[in-house]
N, C-alpha and C positions, 0 to 999 in steps of 0.2 A: 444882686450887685449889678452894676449898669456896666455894660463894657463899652472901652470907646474905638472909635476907629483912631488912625492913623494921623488924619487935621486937629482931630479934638486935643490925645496926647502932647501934640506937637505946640497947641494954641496953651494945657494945661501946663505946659515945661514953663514959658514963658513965663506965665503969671503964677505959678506956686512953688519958686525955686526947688524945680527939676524932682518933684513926689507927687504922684497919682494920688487922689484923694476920692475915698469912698464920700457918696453922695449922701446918706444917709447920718453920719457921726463926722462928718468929716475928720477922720484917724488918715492917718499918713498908711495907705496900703504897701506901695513899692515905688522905687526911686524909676526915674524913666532912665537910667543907666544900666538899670536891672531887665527893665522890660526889652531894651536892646539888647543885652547880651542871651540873653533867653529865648528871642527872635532870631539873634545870628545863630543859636547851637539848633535851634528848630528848625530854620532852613536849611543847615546845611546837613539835618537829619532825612531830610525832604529829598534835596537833593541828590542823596545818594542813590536813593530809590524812591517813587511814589508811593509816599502812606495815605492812610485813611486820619480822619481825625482821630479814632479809635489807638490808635499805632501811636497818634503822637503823645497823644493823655498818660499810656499804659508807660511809655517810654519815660517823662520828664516829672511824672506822679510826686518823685518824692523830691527831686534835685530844685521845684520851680511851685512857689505860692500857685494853689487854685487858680488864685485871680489874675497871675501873671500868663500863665497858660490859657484861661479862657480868651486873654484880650489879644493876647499872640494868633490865636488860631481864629479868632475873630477877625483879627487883620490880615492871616492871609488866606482867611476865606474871600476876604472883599476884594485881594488880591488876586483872586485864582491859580494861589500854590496847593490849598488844601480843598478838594472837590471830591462828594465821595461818588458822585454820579460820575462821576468822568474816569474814576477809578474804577467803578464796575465793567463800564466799555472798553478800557483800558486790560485787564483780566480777562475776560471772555474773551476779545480777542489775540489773547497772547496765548490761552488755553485752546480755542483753537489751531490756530497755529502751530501749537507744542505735544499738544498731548491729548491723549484717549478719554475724556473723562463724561461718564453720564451728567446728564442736568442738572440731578441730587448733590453730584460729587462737586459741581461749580459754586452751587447752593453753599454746600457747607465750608469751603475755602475760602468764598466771602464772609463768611457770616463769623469766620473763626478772626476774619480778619478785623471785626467791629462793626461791618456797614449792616444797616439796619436789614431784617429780612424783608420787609414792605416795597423798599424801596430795586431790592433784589427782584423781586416778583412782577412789579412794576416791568424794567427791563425785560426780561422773561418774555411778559405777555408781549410786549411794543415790538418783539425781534424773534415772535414765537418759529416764525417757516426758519428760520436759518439758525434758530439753537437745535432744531428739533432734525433738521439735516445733520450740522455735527454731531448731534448725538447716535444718528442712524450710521453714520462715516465711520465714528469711533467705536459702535459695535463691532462693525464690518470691520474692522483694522484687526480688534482683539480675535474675533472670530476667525479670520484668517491664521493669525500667528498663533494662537492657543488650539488650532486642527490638527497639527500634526502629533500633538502631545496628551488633547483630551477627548473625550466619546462628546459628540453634540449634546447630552443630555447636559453634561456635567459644564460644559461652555455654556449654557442656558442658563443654569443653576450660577452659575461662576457671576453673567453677567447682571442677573435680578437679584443678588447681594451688593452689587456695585451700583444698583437704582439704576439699571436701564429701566426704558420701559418696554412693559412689554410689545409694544408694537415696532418698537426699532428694534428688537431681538429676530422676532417674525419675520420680519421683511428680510434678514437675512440669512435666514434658515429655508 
């Protein structure tokens, strides 16, 4: 099915009183009254927090046709409401900022959150000295606060279940 942008809908209202028409059978898909209100409940699902596309799909699955959802998130891809790169940089830098978490554990926060894991990896490599600092930081952080409570062995053991690696363990032992 062909999604349109935004001019196309807007050019299609015009001339096919106000119903998106699949290209193929021409069948009447959805009214562009629909595709609006489906747009405003998507952005302002957006807006309350940045999703991924993954978030918005899981989110409007059964309340909104396939095809209205594809062409929404179509349009505000082209908008740059829905961007899942900028949503990764967006994450990592707020997990640094917040909280302790090895590379594995960012890893799988995105990856829970729908963005593709390639694209996770990608990042990764392109920002590798400064994920691999907060990762050596957030040992150091846990290592500190878990000494006065556990034997170093068991803080070792503690933090290569939580996917450090083992070289930012090291370095702070």
């Amino acid at each position: 099915m062909k999604t349109y942008n935004l001019e196309e809908i807007k050019e299609l209202s015009k001339n096919s009183k106000n119903y998106i028409y699949d290209d193929d059978n021409e069948n009447k898909v959805y009214s562009i009254e629909e595709f609006d209100k489906a747009k405003t409940r998507i952005l302002k699902y957006i807006f309350y927090k940045k999703r991924t596309e993954s978030e918005v799909r899981k989110k409007f699955y059964k309340e909104y046709k396939e095809e209205i959802i594809d062409d929404v998130i179509e349009d505000l891809k082209e908008n740059g409401y829905i961007n899942d790169e900028n949503y990764i940089t967006r994450a990592i830098d707020e997990f640094i900022a917040l909280k302790n978490l090895s590379i594995r554990e960012v890893k799988y926060k995105l990856i829970a959150k729908g963005i593709n894991s390639n694209d996770i990896d990608t990042y990764i490599d392109n920002n590798y000295d400064r994920i691999m600092e907060y990762e050596k930081q957030s040992a150091k952080n846990i290592i500190n606060k878990k000494s006065s409570q556990m034997e170093p062995q068991d803080i070792k053991i503690y933090l290569m279940k939580k996917g450090y690696r083992e070289e930012s363990i090291k370095e702070n032992f």
